[in-house]
C-alpha positions in Angstrom: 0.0 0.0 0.0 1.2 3.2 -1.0 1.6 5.7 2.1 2.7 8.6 0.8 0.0 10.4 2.2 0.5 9.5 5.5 4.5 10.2 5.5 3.6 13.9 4.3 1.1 14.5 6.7 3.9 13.4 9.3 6.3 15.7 7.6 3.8 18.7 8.0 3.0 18.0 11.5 6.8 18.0 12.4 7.2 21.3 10.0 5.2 22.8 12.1 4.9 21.6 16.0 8.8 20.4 15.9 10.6 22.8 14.2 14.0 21.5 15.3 13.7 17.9 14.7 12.5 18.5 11.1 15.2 20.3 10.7 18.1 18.0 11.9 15.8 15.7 9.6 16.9 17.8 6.5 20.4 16.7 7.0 19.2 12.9 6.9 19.8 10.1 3.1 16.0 11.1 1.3 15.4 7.5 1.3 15.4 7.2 5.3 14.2 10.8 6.5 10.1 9.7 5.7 11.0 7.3 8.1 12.7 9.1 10.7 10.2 12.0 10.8 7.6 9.4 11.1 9.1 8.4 14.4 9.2 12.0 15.5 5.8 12.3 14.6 4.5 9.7 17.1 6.5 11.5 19.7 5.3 14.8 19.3 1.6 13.5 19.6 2.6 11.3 22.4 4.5 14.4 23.7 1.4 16.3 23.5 -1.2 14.3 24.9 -1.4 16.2 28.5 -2.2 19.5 26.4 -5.3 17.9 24.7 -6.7 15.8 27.0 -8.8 17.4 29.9 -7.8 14.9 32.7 -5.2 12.2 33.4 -7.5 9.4 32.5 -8.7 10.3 29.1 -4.6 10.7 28.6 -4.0 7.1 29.8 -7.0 6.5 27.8 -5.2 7.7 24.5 -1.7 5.9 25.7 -3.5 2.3 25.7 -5.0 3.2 22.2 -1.2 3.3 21.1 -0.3 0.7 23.3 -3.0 -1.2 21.1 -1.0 0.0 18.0 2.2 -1.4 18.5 1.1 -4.4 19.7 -1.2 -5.1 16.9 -4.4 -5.3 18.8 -5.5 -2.4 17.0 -5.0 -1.4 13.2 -4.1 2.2 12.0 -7.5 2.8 10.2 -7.4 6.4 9.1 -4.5 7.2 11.1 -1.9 8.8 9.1 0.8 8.7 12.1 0.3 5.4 13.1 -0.2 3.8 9.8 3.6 5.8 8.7 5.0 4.3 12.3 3.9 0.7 11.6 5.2 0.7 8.0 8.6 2.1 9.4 8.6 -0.7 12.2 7.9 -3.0 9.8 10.7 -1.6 7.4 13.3 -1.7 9.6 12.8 -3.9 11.8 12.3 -1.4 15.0 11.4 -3.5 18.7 7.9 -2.0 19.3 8.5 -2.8 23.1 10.9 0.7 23.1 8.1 3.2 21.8 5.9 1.4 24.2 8.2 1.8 27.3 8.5 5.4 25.6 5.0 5.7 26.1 4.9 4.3 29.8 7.5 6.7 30.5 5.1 9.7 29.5 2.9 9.1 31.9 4.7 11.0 34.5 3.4 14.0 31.9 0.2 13.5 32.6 -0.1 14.3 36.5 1.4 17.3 38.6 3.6 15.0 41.0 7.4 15.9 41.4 10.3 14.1 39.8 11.8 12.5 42.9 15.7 12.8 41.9 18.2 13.3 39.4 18.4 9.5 38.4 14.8 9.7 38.0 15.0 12.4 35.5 17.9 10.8 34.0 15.7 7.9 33.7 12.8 9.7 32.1 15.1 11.4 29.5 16.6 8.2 28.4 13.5 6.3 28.1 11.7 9.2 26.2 14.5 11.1 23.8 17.1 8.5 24.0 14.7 5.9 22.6 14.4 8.1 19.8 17.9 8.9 19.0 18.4 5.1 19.1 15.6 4.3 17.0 16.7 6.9 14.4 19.9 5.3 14.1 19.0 2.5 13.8 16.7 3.7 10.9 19.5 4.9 9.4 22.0 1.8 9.9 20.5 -0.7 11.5 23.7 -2.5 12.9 25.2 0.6 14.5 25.7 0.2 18.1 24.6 3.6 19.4 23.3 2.6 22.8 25.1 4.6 24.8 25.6 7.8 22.3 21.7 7.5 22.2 21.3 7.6 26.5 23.7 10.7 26.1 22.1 12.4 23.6 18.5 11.9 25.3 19.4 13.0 28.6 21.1 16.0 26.7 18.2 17.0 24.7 15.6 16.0 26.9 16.8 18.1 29.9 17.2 21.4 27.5 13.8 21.2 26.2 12.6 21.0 30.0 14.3 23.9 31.1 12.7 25.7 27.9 9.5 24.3 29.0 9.9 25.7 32.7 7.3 28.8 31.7 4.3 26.3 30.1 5.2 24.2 33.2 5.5 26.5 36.2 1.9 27.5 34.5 0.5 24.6 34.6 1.6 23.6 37.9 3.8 20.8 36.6 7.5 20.5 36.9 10.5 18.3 35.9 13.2 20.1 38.5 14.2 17.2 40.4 12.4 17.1 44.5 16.0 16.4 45.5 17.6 19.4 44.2 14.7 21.6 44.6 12.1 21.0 47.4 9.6 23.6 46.7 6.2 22.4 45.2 6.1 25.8 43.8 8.8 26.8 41.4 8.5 30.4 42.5 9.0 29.7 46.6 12.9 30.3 46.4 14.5 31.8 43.3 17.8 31.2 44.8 17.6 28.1 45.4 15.8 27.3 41.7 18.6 29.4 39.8 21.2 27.0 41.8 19.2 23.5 40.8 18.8 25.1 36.9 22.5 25.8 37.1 23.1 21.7 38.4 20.7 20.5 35.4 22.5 22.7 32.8 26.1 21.1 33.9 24.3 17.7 34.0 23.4 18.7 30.1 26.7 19.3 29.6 28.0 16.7 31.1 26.1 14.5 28.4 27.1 16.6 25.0 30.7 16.4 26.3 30.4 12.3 26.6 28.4 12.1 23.2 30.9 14.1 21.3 33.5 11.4 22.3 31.1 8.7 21.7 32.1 7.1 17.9 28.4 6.6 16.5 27.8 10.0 16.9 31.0 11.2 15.2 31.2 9.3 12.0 29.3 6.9 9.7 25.9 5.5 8.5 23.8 6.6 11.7 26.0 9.7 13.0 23.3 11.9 11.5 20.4 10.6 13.8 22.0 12.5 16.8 22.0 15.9 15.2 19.1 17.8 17.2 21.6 17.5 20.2 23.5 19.7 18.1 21.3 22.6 19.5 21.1 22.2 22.9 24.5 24.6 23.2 22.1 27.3 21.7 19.2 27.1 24.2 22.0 27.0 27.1 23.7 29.9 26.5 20.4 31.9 26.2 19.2 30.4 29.4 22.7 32.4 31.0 22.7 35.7 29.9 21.9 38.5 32.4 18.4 39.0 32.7 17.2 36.0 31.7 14.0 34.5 33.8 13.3 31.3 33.6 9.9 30.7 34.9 8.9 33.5 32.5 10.8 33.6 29.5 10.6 31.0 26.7 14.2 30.4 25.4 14.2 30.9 21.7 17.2 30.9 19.2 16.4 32.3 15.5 16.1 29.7 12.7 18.7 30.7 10.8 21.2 30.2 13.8 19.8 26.8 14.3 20.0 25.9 11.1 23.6 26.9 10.5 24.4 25.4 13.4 23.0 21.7 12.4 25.0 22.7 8.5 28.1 22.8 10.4 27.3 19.6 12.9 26.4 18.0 9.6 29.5 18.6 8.0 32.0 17.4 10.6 30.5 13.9 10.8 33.0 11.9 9.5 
């Protein structure tokens, strides 16, 4: 069956709600990137699940009707993400058991309690973006052994987009700052003591861009490519330490063209 249709509609939902990833996705061999974007796809609506349902329940609700997906209980129908996910799994081979502990992982999104500690966040980041840096590679060379430059670019990228999140989340009474280095239920409390646990999870970002760059799957061949959104965290970093900046009220933005200039150059030093 051709799906064409459903691979564009992927494409345009990640054009538009995932600006980053799509573009890091320019960078990917034509034949693969339907593929890839298709797998972003299912995260963003994954991702996005809290924000359109109206309580926890119907959220859990739309979780088991993936669940269903992947597991083959349930058919893709009219669905134009799913039906592009399950011809990608089916292309390549993918272990549906990852998206599915992907989506068990998410459903610390879908209620207000605290993230207990750093390990748990670490946890979180690896289970949610790391799957999909693994995934991608293995999309794009599927005998690449990019485990642990996958954990490290998760964690990476995961714990940027939270801190660029920390305005939607203070908002909505929801937050990803670990209990242990922040003890406050409300992120406004202690501003001190925030700035210092921000400052802790921004190292801890580091930490991980510093161990992928030495990681060899991420620095040359078939699947080096798949860990190019990392590429931007640096970007969202430094904007979260200039003077002025306030993080529970600010949304960290870079402009396109940086963001795209910086994925050309990360594109062309892959060996």
């Amino acid at each position: 069956m051709d799906r064409a249709a459903d691979y564009a509609y992927c494409d345009a939902l990640l054009r538009r709600d995932d600006k980053d990833r799509w573009l890091a996705c320019l960078f990917l061999p034509a034949a693969r990137r339907p593929h890839v974007v298709a797998l972003y796809a299912f995260s963003h609506e994954i991702a996005s699940v809290r924000l359109r349902a109206s309580e926890p329940l119907l959220g859990e609700i739309r979780f088991q009707y993936w669940r269903d997906v992947l597991t083959g209980e349930r058919g893709a129908d009219d669905a134009p993400i799913a039906a592009a996910l399950l011809d990608t799994i089916d292309r390549f081979g993918l272990p549906g058991q990852k998206l599915i502990s992907l989506i068990d992982a998410r459903l610390f999104d879908l209620y207000d309690a605290p993230m207990p500690s750093v390990a748990a966040l670490e946890a979180y980041a690896k289970a949610t973006a790391g799957s999909l840096f693994q995934l991608a590679a293995t999309i794009l060379h599927p005998q690449a052994e990019a485990a642990e430059a996958a954990a490290h670019a998760g964690v990476a990228y995961a714990l940027t987009g939270l801190l660029r999140g920390l305005p939607w989340q203070a908002a909505a009474g929801q937050t990803y700052v670990p209990r242990e280095l922040y003890g406050a239920d409300d992120l406004r409390a202690d501003r001190p003591a925030l700035d210092a646990a921000l400052a802790k999870l921004r190292a801890l970002a580091r930490q991980n861009l510093a161990a992928l760059a030495a990681e060899p799957a991420a620095r040359a061949g078939q699947a080096a490519p798949a860990f190019l959104p990392a590429a931007l965290c640096e970007l969202y970093l430094r904007q979260m330490e200039k003077p002025g900046y306030d993080p529970l009220t600010r949304p960290v933005e870079v402009p396109q063209w940086r963001r795209q200039w910086r994925l050309w150059h990360a594109a062309r030093r892959i060996g």
